[in-house]
N, C-alpha and C positions, 0 to 999 in steps of 0.2 A: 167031580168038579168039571163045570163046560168049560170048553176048549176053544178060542177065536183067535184066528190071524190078521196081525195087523200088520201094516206095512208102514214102516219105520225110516227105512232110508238108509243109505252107508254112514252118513256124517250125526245124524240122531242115536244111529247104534255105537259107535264109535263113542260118542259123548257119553251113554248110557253104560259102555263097559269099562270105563273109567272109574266107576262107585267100584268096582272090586266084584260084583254078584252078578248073576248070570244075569240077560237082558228079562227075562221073562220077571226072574225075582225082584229086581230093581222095580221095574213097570207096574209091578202088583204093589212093591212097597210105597211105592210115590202116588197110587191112584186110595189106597187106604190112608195115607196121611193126609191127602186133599181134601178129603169125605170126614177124617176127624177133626181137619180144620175149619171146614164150615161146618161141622156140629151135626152131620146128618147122620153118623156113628159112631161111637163112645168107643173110648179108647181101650175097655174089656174087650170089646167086640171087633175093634182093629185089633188088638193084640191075637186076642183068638185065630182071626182071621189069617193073620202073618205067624202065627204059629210061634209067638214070642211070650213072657212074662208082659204084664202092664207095665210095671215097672222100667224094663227094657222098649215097649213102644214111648213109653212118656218122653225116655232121654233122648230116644230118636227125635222125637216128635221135637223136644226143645234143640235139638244140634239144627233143626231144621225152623228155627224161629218158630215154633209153634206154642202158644202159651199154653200153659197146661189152666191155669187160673187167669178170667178176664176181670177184670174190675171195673165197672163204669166208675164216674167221677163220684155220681150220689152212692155205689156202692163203697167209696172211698172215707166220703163224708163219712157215713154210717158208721161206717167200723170206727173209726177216729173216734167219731163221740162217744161209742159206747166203749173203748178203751177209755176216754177221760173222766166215763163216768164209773166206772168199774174201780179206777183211782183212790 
């Protein structure tokens, strides 16, 4: 795994060792739930990557408002009707 230094600051680290996990673990967990929240890596592929079950990313991912399921409105519609027609 490549290795980068980033400079964080007293008061950003400070906040960051708050979560309980080391700064590096936090950093890595918070830069893969960002990347599963805008959909540019699937939550297999965060989990792998944080070295967790899916399962254990999903609940992170939702303690962190993350939905795990989006539903536009017409995807909302859709399902509705085809439960009332399934009826």
């Amino acid at each position: 795994m490549a290795a980068i230094t980033l400079e964080i600051g007293q008061e950003l680290r400070a906040l960051l060792s708050e979560i309980g996990q080391p700064v590096g673990t936090g950093a890595r967990e918070m830069i893969l739930l960002e990347l599963y929240r805008r959909k540019l890596v699937s939550s297999g592929k965060a989990a792998m990557l944080l070295n967790m079950d899916r399962t254990d990313l999903i609940r992170r991912a939702s303690e962190s408002k993350i939905a795990f399921l989006e539903f536009s409105d017409e995807d909302w519609r859709a399902a509705a009707a085809e439960s009332q027609e399934a009826s």
